[in-house]
C-alpha positions as CSV (number, residue, x, y, z in Angstrom):
1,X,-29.9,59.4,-48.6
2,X,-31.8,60.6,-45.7
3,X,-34.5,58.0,-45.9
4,X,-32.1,55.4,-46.5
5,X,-30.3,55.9,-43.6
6,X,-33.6,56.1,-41.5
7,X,-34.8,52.7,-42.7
8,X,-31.3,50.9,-41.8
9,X,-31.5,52.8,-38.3
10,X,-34.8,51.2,-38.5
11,X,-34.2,47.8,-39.5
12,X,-31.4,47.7,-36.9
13,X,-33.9,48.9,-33.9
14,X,-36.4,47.0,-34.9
15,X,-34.2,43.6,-35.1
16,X,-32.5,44.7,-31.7
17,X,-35.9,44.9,-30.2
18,X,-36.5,41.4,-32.0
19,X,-33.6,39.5,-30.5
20,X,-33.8,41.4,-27.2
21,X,-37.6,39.8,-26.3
22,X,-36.7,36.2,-27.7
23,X,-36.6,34.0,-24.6
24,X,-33.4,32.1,-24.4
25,X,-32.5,28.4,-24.6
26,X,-31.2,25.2,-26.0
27,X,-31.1,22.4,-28.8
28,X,-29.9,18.8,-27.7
29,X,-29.0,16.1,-29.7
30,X,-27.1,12.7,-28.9
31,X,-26.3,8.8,-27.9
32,X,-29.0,7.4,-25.6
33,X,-28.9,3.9,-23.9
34,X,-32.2,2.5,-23.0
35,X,-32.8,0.0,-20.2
36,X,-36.6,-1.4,-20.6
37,X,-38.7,-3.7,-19.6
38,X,-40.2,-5.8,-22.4
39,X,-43.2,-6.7,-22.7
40,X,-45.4,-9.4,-25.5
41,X,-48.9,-8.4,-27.1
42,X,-49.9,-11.5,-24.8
43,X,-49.0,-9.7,-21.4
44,X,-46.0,-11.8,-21.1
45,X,-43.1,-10.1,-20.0
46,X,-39.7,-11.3,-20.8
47,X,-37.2,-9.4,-18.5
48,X,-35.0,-6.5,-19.3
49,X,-33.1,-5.6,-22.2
50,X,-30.5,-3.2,-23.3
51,X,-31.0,-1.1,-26.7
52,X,-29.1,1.7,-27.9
53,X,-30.5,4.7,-30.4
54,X,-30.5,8.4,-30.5
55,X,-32.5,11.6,-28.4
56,X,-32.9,15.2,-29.3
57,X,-34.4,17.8,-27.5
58,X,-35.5,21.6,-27.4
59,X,-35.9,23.7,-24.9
60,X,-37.5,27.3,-24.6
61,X,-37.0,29.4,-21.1
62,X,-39.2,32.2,-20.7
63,X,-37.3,32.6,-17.3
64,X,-33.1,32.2,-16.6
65,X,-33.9,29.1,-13.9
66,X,-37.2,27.7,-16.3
67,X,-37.8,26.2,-19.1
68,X,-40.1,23.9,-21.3
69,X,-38.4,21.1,-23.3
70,X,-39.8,19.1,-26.1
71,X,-38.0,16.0,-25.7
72,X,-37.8,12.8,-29.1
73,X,-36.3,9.5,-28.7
74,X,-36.0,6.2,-30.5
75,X,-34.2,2.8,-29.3
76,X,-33.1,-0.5,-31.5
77,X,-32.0,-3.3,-29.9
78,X,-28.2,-4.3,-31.3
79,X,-29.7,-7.3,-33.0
80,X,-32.9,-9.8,-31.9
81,X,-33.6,-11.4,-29.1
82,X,-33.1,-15.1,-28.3
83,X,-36.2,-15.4,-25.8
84,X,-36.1,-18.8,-23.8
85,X,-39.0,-19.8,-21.7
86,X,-38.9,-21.3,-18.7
87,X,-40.3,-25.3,-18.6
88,X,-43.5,-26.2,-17.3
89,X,-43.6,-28.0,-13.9
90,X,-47.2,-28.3,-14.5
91,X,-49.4,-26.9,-16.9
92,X,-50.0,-23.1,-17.1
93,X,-49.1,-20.4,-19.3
94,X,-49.2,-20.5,-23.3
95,X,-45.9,-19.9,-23.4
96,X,-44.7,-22.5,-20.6
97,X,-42.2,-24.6,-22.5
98,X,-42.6,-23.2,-25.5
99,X,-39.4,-23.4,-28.1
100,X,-37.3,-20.5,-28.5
101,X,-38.3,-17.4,-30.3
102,X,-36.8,-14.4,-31.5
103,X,-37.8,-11.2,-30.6
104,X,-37.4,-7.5,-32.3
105,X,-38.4,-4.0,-31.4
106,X,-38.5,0.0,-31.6
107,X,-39.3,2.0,-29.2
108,X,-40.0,5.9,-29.5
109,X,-41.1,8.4,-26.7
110,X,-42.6,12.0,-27.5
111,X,-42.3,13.9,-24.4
112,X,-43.1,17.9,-22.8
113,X,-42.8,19.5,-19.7
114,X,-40.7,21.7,-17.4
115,X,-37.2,21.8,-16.4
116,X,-35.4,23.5,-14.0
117,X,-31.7,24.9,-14.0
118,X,-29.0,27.0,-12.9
119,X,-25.6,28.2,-14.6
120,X,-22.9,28.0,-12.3
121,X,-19.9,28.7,-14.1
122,X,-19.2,26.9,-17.0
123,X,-21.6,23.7,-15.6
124,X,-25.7,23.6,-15.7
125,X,-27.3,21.0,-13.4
126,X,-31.4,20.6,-14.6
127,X,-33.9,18.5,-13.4
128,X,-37.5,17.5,-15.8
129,X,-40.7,16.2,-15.3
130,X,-41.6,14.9,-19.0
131,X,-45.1,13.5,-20.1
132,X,-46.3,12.3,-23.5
133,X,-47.1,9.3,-25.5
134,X,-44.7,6.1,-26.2
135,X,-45.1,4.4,-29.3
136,X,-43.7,0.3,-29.2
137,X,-43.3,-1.8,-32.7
138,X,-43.3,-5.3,-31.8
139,X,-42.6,-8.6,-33.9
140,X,-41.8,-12.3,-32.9
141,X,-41.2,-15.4,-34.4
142,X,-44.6,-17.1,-34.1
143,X,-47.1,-13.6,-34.1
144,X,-47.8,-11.3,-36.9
145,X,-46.6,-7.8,-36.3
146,X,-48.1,-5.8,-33.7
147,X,-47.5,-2.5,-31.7
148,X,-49.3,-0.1,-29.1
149,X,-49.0,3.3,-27.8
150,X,-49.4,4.5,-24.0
151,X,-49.0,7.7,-22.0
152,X,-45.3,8.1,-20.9
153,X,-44.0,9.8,-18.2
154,X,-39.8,10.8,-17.6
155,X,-38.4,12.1,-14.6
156,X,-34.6,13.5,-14.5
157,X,-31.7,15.1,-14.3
158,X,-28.9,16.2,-16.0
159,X,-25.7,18.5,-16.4
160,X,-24.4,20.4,-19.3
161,X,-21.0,21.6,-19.5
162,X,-20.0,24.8,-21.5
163,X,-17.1,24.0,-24.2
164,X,-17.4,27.5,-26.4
165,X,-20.0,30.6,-25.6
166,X,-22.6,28.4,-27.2
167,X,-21.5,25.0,-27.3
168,X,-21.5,22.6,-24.7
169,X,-21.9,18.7,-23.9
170,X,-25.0,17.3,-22.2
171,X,-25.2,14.5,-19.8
172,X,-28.4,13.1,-18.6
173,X,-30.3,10.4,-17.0
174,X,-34.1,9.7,-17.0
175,X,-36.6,7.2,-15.4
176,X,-39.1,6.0,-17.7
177,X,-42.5,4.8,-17.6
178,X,-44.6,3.3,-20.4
179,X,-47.6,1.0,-20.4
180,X,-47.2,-0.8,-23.5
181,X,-49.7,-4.0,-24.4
182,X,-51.5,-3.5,-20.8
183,X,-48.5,-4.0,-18.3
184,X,-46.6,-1.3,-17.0
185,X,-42.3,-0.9,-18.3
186,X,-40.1,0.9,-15.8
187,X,-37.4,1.9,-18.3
188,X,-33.9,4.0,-17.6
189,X,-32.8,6.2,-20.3
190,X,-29.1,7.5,-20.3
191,X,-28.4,10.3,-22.6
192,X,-25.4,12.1,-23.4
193,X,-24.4,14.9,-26.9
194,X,-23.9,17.8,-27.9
195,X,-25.7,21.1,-27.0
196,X,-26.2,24.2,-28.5
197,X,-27.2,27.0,-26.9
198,X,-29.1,30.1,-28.6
């Protein structure tokens, strides 16, 4: 009985000790909006476009105003795009004059780096500095399937609000930049979910 009891005090300690030297921090996932530049295989670019999908995120914080996130995302656009270019005044581009076409793509964004934050009350403003790899599937009406992968950067901010001891809602906004088919995209992410806190 002795023993017994000595192994449970044990286990106890031991699992105290465990919890007590895991750093703190935070699982994310929700709605993001994506505003992007797009751009063709041939280095044309056709504007911006709205696309709607999902983002997730962890974050581990070794100290109470620092942490390091891991941060996935992927867009859609609602349906394809009707592209329409623009009519040749003289001749130029391929695609001066050219009929319409329709346009699909996904986008997805693997980023890591810092963010800062501070608990005041039941409200956490942040702000990241995110870098990583983009990843663009491309397809049009008149070209075979392509897509390319760049370096990405994200700079943002964001503010969580504390519903329940670990439950809270997230909103966030992030500049994005990807280089996708040898033009740069200067993309706005908006994010917003729910948080769990651990």
């Amino acid at each position: 009985m002795r023993k017994l009891a000595l192994s449970v005090t044990a286990i106890f300690f031991l699992a105290a000790l465990a919890s007590a030297q895991m750093p703190s921090g935070d699982v994310f996932f929700g709605y993001s909006y994506y505003n992007m530049e797009l751009s063709a295989p041939n280095q044309v670019s056709f504007g911006r476009s709205g696309s709607n999908g999902w983002d997730a995120s962890a974050e581990v914080k070794p100290l109470p105003f620092l942490g390091l996130v891991a941060d996935f995302n992927s867009n859609y656009p609602p349906s394809k795009l009707l592209i329409v270019f623009p009519p040749c005044p003289f001749p130029s581009p391929p695609t001066c004059g050219a009929s319409p076409e329709y346009v699909s793509f996904t986008e997805r964004n693997y980023l890591f780096g810092p963010r800062v934050g501070v608990s005041l009350a039941r409200f956490r403003p942040f702000a990241e500095l995110l870098f990583g790899a983009g990843h663009m599937t491309y397809t049009q009406t008149t070209l075979a399937p392509s897509s390319d992968t760049s370096f990405a950067t994200a700079a943002g901010v964001g503010l969580d609000y504390r519903l329940i001891r670990f439950v809270g809602w997230r909103f966030q906004a992030d500049y994005v930049r990807t280089a996708f088919f040898g033009t740069t995209q200067k993309n706005a992410r908006l994010s917003t979910g729910i948080v769990v806190r651990f």
